[in-house]
C-alpha positions as CSV (number, residue, x, y, z in Angstrom):
1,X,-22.4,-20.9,19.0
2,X,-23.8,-24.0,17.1
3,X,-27.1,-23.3,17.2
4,X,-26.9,-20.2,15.8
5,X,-24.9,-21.1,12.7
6,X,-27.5,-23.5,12.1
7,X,-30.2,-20.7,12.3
8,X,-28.3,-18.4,9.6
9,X,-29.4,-18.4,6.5
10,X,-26.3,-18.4,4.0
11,X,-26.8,-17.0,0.9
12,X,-25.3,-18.8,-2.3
13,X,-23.3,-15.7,-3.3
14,X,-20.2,-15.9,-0.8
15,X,-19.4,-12.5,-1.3
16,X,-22.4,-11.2,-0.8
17,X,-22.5,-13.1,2.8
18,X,-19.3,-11.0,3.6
19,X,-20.9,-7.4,2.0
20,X,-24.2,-8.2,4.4
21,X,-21.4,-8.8,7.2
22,X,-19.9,-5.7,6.8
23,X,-22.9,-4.3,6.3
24,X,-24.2,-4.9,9.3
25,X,-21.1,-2.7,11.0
26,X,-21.3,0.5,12.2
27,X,-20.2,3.3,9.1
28,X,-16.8,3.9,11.2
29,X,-15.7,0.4,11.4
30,X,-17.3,-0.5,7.2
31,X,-14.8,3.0,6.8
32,X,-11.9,1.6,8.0
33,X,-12.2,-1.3,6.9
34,X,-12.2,0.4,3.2
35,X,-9.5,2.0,3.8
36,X,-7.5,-0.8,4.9
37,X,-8.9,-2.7,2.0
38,X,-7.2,0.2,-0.8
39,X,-3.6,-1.2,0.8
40,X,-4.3,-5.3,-0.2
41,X,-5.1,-8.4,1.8
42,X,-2.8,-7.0,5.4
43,X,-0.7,-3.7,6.7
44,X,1.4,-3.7,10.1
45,X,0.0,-2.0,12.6
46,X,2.3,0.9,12.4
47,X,1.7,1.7,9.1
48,X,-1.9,1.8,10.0
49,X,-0.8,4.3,12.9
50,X,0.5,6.2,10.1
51,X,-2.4,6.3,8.5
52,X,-4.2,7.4,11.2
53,X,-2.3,10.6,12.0
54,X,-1.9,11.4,7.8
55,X,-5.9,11.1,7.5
56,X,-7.1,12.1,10.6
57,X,-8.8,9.6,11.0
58,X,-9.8,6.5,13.7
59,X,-8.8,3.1,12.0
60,X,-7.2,0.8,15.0
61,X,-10.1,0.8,17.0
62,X,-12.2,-0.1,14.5
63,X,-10.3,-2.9,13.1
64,X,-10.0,-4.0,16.1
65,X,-14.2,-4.2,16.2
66,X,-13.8,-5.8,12.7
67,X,-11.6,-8.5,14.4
68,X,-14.1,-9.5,16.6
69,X,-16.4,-9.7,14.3
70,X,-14.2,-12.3,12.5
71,X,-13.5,-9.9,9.6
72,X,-10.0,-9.1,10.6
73,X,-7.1,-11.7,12.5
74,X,-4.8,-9.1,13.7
75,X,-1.7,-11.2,14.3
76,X,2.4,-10.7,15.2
77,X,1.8,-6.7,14.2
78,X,-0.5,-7.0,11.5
79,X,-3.9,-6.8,9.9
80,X,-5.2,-9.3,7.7
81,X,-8.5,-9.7,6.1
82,X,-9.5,-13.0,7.2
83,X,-10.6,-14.2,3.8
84,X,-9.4,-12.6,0.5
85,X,-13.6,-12.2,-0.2
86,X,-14.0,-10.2,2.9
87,X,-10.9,-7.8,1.5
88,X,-12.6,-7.7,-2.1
89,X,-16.3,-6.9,-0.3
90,X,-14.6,-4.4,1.7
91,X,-12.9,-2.6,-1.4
92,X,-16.5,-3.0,-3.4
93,X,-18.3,-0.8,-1.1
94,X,-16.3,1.7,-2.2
95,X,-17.7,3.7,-5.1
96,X,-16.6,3.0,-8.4
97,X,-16.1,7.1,-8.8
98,X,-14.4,7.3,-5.4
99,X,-11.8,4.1,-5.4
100,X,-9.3,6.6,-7.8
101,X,-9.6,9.4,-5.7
102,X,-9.2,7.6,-2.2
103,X,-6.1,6.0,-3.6
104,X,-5.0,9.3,-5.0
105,X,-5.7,10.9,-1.6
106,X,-3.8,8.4,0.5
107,X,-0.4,8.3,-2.2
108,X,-0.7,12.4,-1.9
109,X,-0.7,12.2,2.2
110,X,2.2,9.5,1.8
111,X,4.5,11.1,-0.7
112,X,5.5,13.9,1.4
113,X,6.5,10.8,4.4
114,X,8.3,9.1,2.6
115,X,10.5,11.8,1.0
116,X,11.0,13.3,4.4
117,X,11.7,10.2,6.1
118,X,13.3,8.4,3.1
119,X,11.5,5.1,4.0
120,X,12.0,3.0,0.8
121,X,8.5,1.0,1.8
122,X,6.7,3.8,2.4
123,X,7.7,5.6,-0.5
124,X,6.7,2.5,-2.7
125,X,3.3,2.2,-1.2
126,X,2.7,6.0,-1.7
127,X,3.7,5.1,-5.6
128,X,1.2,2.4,-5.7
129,X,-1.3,4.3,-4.5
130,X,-1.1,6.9,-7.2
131,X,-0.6,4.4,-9.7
């Protein structure tokens, strides 16, 4: 609404409106939404699904809170990060000390995938990851 935009107060730093955004979530949905953010700027929906079942964890449902909250456009199968700041916030919250070792964690759950299933795209990701 209008008059609320008018009420916010901005700050100068861009990304630092999008960490105070994320902030703002609850720790599941500013979770998933680092994890989505170790994979770049978007991943389909089923890879996400993946994911979900490799980690153990809940991601769809919070990206879908994240999409309501603007942070997210989840369109024709997809996540995106609705601005390439929000993605880059999202990945920053993440410890420096932690960002190898998620990535590491998420190529180990992949590789085994991706040999068994000989999926070319998830076997690539799963490289990039431990990369």
């Amino acid at each position: 609404d209008k008059e609320k935009i008018q009420c916010q107060k901005l700050p100068d730093d861009v990304a630092m409106f999008f960490t105070n955004s994320i902030e703002a979530l609850s720790e599941d949905v500013k979770a998933s939404l680092c994890v989505l953010s170790c994979f770049g700027s978007s991943a389909e929906t089923a890879f996400i699904k993946t994911l979900e079942r490799l980690l153990q964890k809940t991601l769809l449902n919070n990206l879908d809170a994240a999409v309501e909250e603007g942070l997210l456009d989840n369109k024709d199968g997809q996540y995106h990060f609705s601005h390439d700041r929000i993605q880059e916030a999202a990945y920053n919250m993440i410890a420096i000390l932690d960002q190898g070792r998620f990535h590491f964690s998420y190529g180990m759950a992949l590789a085994p995938l991706a040999a068994g299933e000989g999926d070319d795209s998830i076997l690539l990701t799963a490289a990039n990851q431990l990369n």
